[in-house]
N, C-alpha and C positions, 0 to 999 in steps of 0.2 A: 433640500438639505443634502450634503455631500454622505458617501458611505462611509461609516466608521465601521472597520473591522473589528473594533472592541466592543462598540455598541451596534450589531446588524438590526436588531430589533426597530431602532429609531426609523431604518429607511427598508421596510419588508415592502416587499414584489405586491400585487396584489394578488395570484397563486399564494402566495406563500399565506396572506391574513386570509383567501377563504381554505386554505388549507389547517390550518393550525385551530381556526374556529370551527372545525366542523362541528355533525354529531359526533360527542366522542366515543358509540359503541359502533360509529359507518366504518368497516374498513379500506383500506384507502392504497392506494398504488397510485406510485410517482415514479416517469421513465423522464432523465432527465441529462442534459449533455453536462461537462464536466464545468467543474465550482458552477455550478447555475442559483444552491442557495439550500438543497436540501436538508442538505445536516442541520445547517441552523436550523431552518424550519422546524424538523422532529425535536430539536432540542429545546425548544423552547415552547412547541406543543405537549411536551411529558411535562415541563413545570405548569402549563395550564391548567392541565388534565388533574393536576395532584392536588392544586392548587382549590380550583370552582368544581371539579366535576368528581371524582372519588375520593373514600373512605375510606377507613380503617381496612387495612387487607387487599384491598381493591392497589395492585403496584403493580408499577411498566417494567419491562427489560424490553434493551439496547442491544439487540447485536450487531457488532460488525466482524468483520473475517477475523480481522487479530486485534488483542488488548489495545494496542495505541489508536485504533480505529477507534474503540469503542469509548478508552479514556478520554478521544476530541469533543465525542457527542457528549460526554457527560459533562464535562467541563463547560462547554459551551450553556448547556443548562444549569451548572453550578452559575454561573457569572451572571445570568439572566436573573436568578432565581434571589442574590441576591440585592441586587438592584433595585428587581421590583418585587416582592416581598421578601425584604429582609423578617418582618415578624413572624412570619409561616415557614420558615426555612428553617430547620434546627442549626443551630451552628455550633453548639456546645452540647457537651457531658455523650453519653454511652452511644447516642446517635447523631453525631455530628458527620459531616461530610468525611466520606474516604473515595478511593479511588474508582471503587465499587459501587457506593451506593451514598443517594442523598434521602434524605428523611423529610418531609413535612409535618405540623405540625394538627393539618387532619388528619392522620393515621397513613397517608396514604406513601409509596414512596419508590425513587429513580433507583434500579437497578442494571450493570454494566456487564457486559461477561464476551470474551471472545467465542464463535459459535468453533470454530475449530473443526478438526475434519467431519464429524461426525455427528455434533452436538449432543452426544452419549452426557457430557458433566453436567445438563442444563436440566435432564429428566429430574422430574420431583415436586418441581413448583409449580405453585398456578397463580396465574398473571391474568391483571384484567387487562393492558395493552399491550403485545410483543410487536417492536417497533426494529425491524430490519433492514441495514443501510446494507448497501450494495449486493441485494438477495441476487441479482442476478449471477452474481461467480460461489452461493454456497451452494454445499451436494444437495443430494436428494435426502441422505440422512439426514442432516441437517433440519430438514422440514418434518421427516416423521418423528422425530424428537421431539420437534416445540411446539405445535400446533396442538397436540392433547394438552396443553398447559392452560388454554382460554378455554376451554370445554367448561369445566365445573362453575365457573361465577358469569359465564354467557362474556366471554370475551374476545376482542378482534384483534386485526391486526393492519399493520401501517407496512411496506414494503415499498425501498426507494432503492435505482441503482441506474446508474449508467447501463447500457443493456451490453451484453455478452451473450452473443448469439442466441439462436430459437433455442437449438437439439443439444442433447446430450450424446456423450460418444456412442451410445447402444441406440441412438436415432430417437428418443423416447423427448417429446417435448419437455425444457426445465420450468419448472415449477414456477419461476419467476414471468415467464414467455407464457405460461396457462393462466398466470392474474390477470396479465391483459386483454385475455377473452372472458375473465369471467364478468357476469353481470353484480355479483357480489360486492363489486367493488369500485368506491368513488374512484375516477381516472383523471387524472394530470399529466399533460404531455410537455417539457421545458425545454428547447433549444436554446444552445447558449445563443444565439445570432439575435435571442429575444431577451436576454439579460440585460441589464442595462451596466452593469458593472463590468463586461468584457469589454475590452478594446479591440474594436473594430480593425483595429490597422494587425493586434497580435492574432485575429482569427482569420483574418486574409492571408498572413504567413502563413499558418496553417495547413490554411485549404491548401495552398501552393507548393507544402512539404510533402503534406501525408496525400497517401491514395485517396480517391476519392468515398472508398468503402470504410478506411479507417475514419478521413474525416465526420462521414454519415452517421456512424457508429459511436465516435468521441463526444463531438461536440453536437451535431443535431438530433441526438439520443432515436435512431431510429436501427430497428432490430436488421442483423443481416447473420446469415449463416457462411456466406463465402470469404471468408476473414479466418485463418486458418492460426490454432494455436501452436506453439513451435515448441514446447515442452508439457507432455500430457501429463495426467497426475497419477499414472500409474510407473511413469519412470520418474517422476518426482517423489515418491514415495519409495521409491526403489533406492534413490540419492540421498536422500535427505533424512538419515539416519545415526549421523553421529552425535558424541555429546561431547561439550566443552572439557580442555582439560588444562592442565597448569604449566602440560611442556612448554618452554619457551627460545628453546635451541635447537635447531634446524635453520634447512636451507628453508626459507620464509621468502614469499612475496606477498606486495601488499596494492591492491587494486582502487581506486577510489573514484568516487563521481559527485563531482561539486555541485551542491543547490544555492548557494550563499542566503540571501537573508528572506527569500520567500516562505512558501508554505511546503516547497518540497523538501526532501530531507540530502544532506550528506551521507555517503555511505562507504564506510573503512570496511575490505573485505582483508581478511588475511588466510592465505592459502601455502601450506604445506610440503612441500614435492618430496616424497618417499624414496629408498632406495632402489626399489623395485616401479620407479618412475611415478607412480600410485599418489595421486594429485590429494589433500587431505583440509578440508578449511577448518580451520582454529578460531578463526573468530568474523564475529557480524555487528559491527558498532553503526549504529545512524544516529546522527543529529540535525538541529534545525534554527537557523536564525544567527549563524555563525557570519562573523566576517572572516576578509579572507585569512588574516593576520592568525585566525582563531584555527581555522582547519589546517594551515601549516603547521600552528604547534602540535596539533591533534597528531598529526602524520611524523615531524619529530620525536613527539614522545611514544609512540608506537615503534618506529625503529629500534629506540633505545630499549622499550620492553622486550623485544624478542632479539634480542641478544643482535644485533642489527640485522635488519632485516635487507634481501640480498639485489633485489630490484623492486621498484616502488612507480605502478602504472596510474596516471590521470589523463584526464584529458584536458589538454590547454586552449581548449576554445574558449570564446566567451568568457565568462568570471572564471576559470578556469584556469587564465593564462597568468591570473596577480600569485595564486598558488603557484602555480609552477617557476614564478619567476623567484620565488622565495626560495622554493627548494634548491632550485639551483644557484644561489647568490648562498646556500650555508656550504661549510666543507664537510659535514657529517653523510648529506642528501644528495648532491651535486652532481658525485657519478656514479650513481643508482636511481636514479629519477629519468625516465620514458615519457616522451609525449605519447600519447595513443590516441589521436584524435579521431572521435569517430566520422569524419567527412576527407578524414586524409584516405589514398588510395595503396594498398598494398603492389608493390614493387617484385618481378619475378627475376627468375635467374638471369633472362634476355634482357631485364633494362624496361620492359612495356608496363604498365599497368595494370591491374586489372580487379578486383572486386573493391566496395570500399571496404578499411577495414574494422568497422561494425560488423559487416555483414559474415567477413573471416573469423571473427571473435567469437560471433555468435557461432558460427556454422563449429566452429572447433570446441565449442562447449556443449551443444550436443554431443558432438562423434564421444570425447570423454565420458559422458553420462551412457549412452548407448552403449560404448565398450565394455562400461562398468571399473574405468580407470580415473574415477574423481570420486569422492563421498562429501559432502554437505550437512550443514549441521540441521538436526532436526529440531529447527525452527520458524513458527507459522508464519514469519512476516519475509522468511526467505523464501517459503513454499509458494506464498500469495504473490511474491516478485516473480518468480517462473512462471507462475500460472496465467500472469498478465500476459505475457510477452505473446505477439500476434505477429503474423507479416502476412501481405499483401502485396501482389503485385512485385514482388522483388525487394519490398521494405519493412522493416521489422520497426515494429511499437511497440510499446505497453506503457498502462495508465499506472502501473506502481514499479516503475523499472529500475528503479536506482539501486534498488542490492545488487540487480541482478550484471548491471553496470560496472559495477567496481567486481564482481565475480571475474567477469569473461578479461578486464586486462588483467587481475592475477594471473589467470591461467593463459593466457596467453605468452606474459612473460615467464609462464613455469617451464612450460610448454617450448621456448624458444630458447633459453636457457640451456647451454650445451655443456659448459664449463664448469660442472660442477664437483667439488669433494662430496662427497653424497653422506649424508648424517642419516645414520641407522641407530633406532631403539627398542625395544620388545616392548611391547602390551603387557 
């Protein structure tokens, strides 16, 4: 049978069915290379569990680093759940499905919640399964939070993630890297190269793009510590401090990175530039499953919102290039629209060559943040895109990169921007 991505259930790994049927008080650790099947897997192990195995009282929580992480897992088990027990599934009246939480009609029931820096909102409850998708990138607070929550009813836990190094910045092994020593816990080990749903021919490009340390790390889910992060979370917490506001007049750019109709997302950054040069983002929009037609309007009608906006950075590679072709075929976008592509090479005063310009973008979005001359809005799914980002060997990656994507061409065109009337307003 072919894979339906509506229905995954029909064609599960067999990992995945002795996973999902364990005992359900075994805890359980899954290191696994990227889409290999996990989510599903949890997601449709917590309707099992609600379903044959717990009671009244007896309820899961889902975390993943941010809400939309956490919304995919629950969703994915909302859709499972009903399917196949639509009559155990509440669907109406006081406890009907939200965003949060699905209810069964054994008492028992799916809880959703972002863990966030510190998992301080999560103290309180007690859970008979905490099921943690990509525990490798949460803190250590994080863990001394949730884990007294399965104390009192003898409760375990499920911990699944692509892996993100052994150590912690203070050297102190992460909590995620100590599961897989401990004997406490059932182990599954998934390389995508053992998936049967990746394409062979897309992880041979791959291997042939990324170092051989990222490749190891993405897709063969195997731990490495010399894969070095490019923005730590003590300067990302130092950044990522502002909060949304309603101005909409200023010198404005607007940075973007196309996913088109996958599972990755689009990402509209729109970034500020202050009188005192003082780089400022206003806004962080993602989307997902757009054609192209759809993310031109999206970037149209965002110019028109901020009072037109002054340069507008994408990158015209690949799907990339049917957007870009749009913008420049309207007369609103035409001559304010920048190719930025990241495999093109930056250009010096001599005429030569010389880094690509990813790697400029990147490098000049640091020196900003380090200077202390950019602020970023303090929001987890921006936080979690810096915190991705890695390089190797002379190549920068990350597995949730795409805010972090349309950030570096804003600021690149903020940054390169000479010509400006400079729009000043008080706080």
């Amino acid at each position: 049978m072919d894979y339906d991505l509506n229905r995954p259930w029909e064609t599960l790994d067999e990992w995945q069915k002795e996973y999902i049927y364990q005992d359900p008080n075994q805890n359980c650790f899954l290191l696994t290379g990227r889409q290999c099947g996990k989510t599903t897997a949890m997601a449709i192990k917590s309707v099992e569990l609600c379903v044959h195995s717990f009671k009244e009282g007896e309820n899961i929580l889902i975390c993943s680093i941010t809400e939309k992480q956490a919304y995919r897992m629950l969703a994915k088990a909302l859709a499972y759940a009903k399917v196949k027990y639509p009559e155990i599934l509440i669907q109406r009246g006081p406890e009907k499905p939200t965003m949060h939480r699905i209810m069964f009609r054994t008492g028992a029931g799916i809880f959703c919640y972002a863990a966030g820096e510190t998992g301080e909102g999560l103290r309180g409850d007690t859970i008979k399964k905490l099921m943690i998708d990509e525990g490798a990138r949460m803190s250590e607070e994080f863990f001394i939070s949730t884990i007294p929550m399965i104390s009192v009813i003898k409760g375990s836990i499920d911990i699944a993630s692509t892996p993100a190094g052994k150590k912690n910045p203070d050297g102190s092994e992460k909590f995620f890297y100590k599961c897989s020593k401990d004997d406490n816990y059932k182990k599954w080990y998934i390389s995508a190269e053992d998936c049967p749903r990746h394409d062979s021919l897309f992880l041979e490009e791959q291997r042939k793009k990324l170092t051989k340390l990222i490749y190891a790390q993405e897709y063969l889910a195997i731990f490495t510590d010399e894969i070095k992060r490019v923005f730590d979370d003590e300067l990302i917490e130092k950044t990522c401090i502002l909060k949304r506001d309603q101005i909409k007049r200023g010198n404005f750019y607007l940075g973007v990175d196309i996913a088109g109709m996958g599972k990755d997302e689009n990402s509209f950054e729109v970034i500020q530039k202050m009188s005192n040069g003082t780089l400022m983002q206003k806004e962080n929009i993602t989307t997902t499953k757009k054609f192209t037609t759809q993310t031109a309007d999206k970037i149209i009608e965002l110019d028109k919102r901020y009072n037109e906006i002054k340069k507008i950075g994408i990158d015209d590679g690949g799907i990339g290039f049917g957007v870009y072709s749009i913008l420049m075929n309207n007369e609103e976008t035409k001559r304010k629209t920048f190719a930025l592509n990241n495999a093109s090479r930056v250009i010096n005063e001599l005429g030569s060559t010389k880094k690509l310009l990813k790697e400029e973008m990147y490098i000049l979005l640091l020196s900003l943040m380090e200077n202390k001359k950019i602020k970023l809005l303090d929001d987890d799914e921006i936080k979690e895109s810096l915190s991705s980002i890695q390089w190797d060997e002379g190549k920068i990656y990350g597995s949730y990169s795409h805010i972090t994507e349309g950030i570096i061409r804003a600021c690149w065109l903020a940054e390169k921007d000479k010509n400006l009337n400079i729009w000043i307003h008080t706080f």
